[in-house]
C-alpha positions in Angstrom: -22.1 -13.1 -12.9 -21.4 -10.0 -14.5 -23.1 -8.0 -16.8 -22.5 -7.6 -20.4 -21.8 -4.2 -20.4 -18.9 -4.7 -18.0 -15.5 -6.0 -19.6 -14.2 -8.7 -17.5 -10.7 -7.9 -18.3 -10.9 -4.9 -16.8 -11.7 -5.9 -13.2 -8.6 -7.5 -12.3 -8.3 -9.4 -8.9 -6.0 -6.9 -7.1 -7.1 -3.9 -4.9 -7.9 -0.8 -5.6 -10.9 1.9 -6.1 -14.2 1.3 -8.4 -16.5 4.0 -9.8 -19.7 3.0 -11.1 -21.4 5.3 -13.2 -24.5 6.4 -15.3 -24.9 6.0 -18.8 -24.4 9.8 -19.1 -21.0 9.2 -17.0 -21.7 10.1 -14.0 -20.1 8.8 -10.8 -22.9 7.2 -9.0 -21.2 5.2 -6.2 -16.8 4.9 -5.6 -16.2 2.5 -3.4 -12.5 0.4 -2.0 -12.0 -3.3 -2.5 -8.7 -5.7 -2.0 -10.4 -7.4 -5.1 -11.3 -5.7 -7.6 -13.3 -8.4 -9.6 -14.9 -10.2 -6.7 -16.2 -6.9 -5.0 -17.9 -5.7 -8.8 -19.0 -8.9 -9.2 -20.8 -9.0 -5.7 -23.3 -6.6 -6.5 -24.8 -8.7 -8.9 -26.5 -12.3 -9.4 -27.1 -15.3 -12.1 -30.7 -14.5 -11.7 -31.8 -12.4 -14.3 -34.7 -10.1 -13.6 -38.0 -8.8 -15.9 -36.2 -5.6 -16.6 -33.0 -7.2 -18.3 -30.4 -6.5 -15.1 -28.9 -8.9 -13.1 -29.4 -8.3 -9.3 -27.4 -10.4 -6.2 -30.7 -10.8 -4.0 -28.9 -10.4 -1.0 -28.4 -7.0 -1.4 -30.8 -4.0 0.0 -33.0 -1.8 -2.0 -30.9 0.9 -2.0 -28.4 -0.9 -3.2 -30.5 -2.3 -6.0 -31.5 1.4 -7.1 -27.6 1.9 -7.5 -27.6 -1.6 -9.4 -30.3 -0.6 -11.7 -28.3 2.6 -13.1 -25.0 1.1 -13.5 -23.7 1.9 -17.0 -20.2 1.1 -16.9 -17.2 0.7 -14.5 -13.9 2.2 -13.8 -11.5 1.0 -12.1 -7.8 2.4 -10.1 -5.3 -0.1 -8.6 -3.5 1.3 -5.8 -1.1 -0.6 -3.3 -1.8 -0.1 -0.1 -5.0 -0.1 2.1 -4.2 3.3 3.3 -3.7 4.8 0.0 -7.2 3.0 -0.8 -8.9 4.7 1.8 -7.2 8.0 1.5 -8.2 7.9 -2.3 -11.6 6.4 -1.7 -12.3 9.8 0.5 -11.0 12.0 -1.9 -12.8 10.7 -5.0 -16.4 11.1 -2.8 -15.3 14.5 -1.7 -14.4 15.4 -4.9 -17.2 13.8 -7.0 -20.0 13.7 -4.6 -21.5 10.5 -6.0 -25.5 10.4 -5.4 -25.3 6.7 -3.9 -22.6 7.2 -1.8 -24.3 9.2 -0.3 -28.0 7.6 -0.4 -26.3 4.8 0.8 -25.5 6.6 4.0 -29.0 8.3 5.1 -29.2 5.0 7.2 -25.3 4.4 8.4 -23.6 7.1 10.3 -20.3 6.4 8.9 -17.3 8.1 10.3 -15.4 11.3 9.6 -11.7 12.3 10.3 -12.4 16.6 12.0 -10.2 19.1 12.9 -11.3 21.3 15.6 -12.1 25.0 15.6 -9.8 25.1 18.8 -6.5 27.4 19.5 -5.1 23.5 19.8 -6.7 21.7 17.2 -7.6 18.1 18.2 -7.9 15.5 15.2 -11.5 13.3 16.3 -13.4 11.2 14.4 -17.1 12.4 14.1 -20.3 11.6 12.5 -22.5 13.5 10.0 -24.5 15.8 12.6 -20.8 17.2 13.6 -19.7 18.4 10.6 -20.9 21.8 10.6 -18.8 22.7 13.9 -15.5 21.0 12.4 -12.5 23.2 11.0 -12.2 20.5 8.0 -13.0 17.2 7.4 -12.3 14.3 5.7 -14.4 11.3 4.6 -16.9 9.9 5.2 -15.1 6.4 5.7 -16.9 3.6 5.3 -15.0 0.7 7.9 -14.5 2.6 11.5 -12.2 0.1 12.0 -9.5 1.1 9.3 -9.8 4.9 10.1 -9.0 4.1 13.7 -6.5 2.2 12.8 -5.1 4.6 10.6 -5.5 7.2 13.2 -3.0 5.4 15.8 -0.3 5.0 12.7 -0.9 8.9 11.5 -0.6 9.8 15.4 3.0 8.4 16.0 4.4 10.9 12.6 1.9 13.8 13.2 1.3 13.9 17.5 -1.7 15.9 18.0 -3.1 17.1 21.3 -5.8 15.8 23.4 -6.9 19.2 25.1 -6.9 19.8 28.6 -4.3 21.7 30.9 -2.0 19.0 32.4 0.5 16.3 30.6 -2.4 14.0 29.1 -1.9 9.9 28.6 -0.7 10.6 25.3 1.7 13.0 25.4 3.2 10.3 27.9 3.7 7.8 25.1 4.8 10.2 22.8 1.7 10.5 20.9 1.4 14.2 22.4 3.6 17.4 21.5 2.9 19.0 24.8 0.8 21.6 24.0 -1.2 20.7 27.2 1.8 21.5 29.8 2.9 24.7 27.0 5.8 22.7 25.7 5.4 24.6 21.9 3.5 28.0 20.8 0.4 28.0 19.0 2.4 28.5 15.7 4.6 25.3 16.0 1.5 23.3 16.9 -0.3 24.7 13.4 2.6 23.8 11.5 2.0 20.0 13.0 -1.8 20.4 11.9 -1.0 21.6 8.8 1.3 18.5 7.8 -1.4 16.0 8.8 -4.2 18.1 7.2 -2.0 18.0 3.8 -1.4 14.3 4.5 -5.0 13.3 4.7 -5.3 15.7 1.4 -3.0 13.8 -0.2 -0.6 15.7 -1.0 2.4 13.5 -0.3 5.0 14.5 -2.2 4.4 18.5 -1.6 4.6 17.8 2.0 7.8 15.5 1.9 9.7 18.4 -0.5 8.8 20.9 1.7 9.8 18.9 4.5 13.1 17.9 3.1 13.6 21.7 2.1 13.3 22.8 5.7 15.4 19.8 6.9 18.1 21.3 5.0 17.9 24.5 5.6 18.3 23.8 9.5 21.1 21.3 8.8 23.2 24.5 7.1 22.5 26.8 10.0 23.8 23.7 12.0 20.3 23.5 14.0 20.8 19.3 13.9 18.4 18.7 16.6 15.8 20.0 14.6 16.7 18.5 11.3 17.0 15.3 12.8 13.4 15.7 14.1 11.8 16.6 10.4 13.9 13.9 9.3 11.7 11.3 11.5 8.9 12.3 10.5 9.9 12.4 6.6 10.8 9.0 7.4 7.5 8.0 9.6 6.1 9.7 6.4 7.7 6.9 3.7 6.4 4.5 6.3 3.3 4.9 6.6 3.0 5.9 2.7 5.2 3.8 0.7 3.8 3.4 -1.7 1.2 6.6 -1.7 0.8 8.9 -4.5 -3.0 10.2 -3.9 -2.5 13.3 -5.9 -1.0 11.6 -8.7 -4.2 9.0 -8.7 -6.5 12.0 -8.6 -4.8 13.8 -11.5 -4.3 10.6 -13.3 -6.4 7.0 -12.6 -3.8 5.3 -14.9 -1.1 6.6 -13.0 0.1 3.3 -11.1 0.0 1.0 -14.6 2.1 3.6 -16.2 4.7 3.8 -12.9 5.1 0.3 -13.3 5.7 0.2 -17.1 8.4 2.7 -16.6 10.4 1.1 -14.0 10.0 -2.1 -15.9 12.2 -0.4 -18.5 14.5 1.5 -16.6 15.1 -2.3 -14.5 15.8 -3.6 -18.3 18.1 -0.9 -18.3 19.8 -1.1 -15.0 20.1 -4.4 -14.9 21.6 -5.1 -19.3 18.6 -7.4 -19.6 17.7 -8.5 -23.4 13.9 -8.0 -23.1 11.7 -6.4 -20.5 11.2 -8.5 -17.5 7.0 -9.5 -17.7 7.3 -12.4 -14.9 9.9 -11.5 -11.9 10.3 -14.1 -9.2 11.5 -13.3 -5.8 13.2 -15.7 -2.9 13.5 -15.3 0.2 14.4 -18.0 3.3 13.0 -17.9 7.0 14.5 -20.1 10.0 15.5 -20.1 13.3 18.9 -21.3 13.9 18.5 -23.7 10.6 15.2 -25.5 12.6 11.8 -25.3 10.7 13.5 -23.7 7.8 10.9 -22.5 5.4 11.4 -21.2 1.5 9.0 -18.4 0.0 8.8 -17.7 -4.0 6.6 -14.7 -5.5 5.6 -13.2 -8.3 5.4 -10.1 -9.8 3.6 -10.3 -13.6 4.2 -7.2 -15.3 5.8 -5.4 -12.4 2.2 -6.6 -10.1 2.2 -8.2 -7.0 0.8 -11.7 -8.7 -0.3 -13.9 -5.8 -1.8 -16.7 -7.9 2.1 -17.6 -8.5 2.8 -17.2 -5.0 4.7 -21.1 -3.8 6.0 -22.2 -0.3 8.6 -24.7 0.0 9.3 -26.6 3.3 12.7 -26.8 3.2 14.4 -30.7 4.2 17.9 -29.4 4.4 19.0 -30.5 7.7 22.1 -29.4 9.9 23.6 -26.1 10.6 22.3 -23.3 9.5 22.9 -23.1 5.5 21.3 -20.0 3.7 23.0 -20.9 0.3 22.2 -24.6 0.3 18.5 -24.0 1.3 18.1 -21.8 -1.4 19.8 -24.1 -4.0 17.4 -26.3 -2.8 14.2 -24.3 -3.6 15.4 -23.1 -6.4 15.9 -26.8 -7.6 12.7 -28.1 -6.2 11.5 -24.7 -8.2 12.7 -26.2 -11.8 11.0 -29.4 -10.9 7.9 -27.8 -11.8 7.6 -27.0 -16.1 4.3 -26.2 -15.7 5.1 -23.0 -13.6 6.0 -20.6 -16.1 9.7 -19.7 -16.3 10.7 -16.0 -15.1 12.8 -13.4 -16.8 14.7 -12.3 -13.6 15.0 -13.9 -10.5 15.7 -11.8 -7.1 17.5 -13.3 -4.2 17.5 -12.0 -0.5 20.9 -11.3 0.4 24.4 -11.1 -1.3 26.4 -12.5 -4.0 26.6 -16.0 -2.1 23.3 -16.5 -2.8 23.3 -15.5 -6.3 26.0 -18.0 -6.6 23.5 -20.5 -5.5 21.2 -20.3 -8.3 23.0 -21.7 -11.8 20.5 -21.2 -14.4 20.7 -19.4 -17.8 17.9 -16.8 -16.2 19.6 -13.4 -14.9 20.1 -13.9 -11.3 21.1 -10.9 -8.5 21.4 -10.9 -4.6 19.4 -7.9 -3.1 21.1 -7.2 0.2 18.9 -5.1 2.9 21.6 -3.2 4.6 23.1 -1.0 1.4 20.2 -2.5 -1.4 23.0 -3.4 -3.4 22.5 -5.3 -6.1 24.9 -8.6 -6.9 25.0 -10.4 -9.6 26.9 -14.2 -9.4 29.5 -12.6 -11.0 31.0 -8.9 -12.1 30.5 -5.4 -10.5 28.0 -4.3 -7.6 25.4 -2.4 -9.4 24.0 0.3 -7.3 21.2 1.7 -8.5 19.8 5.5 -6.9 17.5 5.4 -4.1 14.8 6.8 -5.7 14.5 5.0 -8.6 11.6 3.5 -10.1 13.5 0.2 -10.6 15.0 -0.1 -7.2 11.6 0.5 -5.2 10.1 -2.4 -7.6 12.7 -4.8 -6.8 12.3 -3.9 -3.0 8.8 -4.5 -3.0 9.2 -7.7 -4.3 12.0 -8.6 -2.1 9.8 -7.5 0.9 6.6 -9.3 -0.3 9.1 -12.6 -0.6 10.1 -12.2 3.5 6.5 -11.2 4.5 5.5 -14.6 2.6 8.0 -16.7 4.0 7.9 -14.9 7.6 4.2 -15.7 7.4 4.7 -19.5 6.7 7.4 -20.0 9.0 5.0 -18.8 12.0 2.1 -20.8 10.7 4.7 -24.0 10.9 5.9 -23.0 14.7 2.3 -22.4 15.4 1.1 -26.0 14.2 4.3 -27.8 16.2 3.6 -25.9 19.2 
């Protein structure tokens, strides 16, 4: 049960970042959650206690103390767990919140260091080693997600190990070679200096001066080396898409008014009459036409909007048949009035598919290899790379195959 000081409509169920704070507005305590109103809402109970708060008795006394000075609550939706815990580090860095780090006097949470080393080696410490680290990031509440970040940010930024002969890593790749003398001193700080802007979160100054460089070598016909800052631009856009740290930082509202943006310029791109509030993506996963699965999901005001997330088991049977297992779903779909109708509808794949869906409801084909856009009839519209619009109609399209991919397996794993 929440508070009456908090407003429930600000806590939506989607992830992001919270900041509690004082009644003076102070950050007290910033903390990560994949939902946002469940997490918030976990600090606090139905049983009321003498002093007026509400209290969730499971929780410590520390805990409790933050509880008990717990004006208000702000909230910033992010994307991505990585962008979460990037953004979670730099708020606490930034702010120094009292509980965060009360909280930790009896947890020795982890820290990402750089080394004061000729070779700097990226290690994750603990409090007490802080003083003898280079720089530092955190501290980082699950161990488990910065080690697991650690092996992604590895495979774009290889650091070394230290030592004096070719280590395990630089075996897999994961090592530039600055333990057999393989690159200068210089070329290994420039490597450091990427990741340490990374973990800073300055995404977008590191990809334009990445892209800058890139180009440069590419006019001086030095192709090896472009291609080489062109994998790690890319390993970057990987790892990071989406991840706009900085942009958070300088701007908490920064996602919601992304996403109101690209809903217009999608209005735009795509001759709409209104702005699109409820999308819905499809998407179709089989093997050879056997255990054929449909996925449909939602995006509700240009957010991922899982409550409207549907499976269908296809019962199409026969040779494979994209564009009659879609008609299908799509069918089975329209069977349902209570589902809220969409504004738009985005198909996996080409303009066969489009063709599938007959339906008053705008209707385009989103093909992976060019992310062309077909509608069932007319032009190819080919909207720029970079656009706002584009990247929300890929997300959507990519959420559609996770889901479906994801069902599929569950099926094969059941029969099996």
């Amino acid at each position: 049960m929440l508070p009456g000081f908090i407003e429930k409509d600000k806590l939506p169920h989607k992830s992001g970042i919270y900041q509690f704070k004082s009644s003076q507005g102070h950050i007290l305590y910033v903390g990560k959650a994949i939902d946002l109103y469940s997490r918030v809402a976990s600090y606090f109970a139905k049983q009321k206690q003498s002093h007026g708060l509400y209290f969730n008795r499971n929780v410590d006394t520390k805990t409790q103390a933050l509880v008990s000075e717990i004006s208000s609550v702000e909230t910033i939706i992010v994307e991505s767990e990585l962008e979460a815990l990037i953004l979670e580090a730099n708020l606490i860095k930034k702010n120094h919140p009292p509980f965060n780090i009360r909280l930790m006097d009896d947890k020795d949470f982890l820290y990402i260091g750089l080394t004061r080393e000729d070779f700097p080696r990226v290690v994750t410490i603990r409090l007490k080693d802080l003083p003898i680290m280079k720089k530092y990031w955190g501290p980082f509440p699950s161990s488990s997600t910065v080690r697991n970040t650690l092996k992604l940010l590895r495979r774009v930024f290889p650091w070394c190990s230290g030592g004096k002969k070719a280590c395990f890593y630089y075996h897999l790749g994961l090592c530039p070679g600055s333990c057999v003398g393989l690159l200068s001193k210089r070329e290994y700080q420039q490597i450091v200096n990427r990741f340490s802007k990374f973990l800073d979160g300055k995404i977008d100054k590191l990809i334009e001066e990445l892209s800058k460089e890139m180009m440069r070598l590419a006019e001086t016909q030095q192709f090896e080396q472009a291609a080489k800052l062109k994998k790690i631009i890319d390993g970057i856009n990987y790892l990071t898409q989406p991840n706009r740290v900085q942009a958070y930082l300088e701007n908490p509202n920064f996602l919601e008014e992304e996403t109101s943006l690209a809903l217009q310029q999608l209005q735009k791109d795509l001759n709409l009459g209104k702005i699109p509030e409820r999308i819905e993506g499809y998407d179709i996963s089989n093997i050879q036409g056997t255990h054929a699965v449909g996925s449909m999901v939602v995006l509700t005001e240009g957010g991922i909007d899982k409550s409207q997330y549907r499976r269908f088991k296809i019962k199409i049977a026969g040779k494979p048949n994209d564009v009659g297992m879609m008609r299908e779903m799509i069918n089975r779909r329209l069977k349902h009035p209570e589902w809220p109708l969409p504004d738009l509808i985005i198909i996996d794949g080409g303009r066969a598919q489009a063709r599938a869906v007959k339906l008053e409801i705008p209707v385009f084909g989103l093909a992976k290899r060019m992310e062309w856009l077909y509608p069932s009839a007319g032009e190819v519209i080919k909207l720029p790379k970079k656009s706002s619009s584009l990247r929300l109609l890929q997300k959507l399209r990519d959420e559609s195959h996770r889901f479906a991919i994801s069902y599929h397996r569950k099926l094969r794993d059941r029969i099996r």
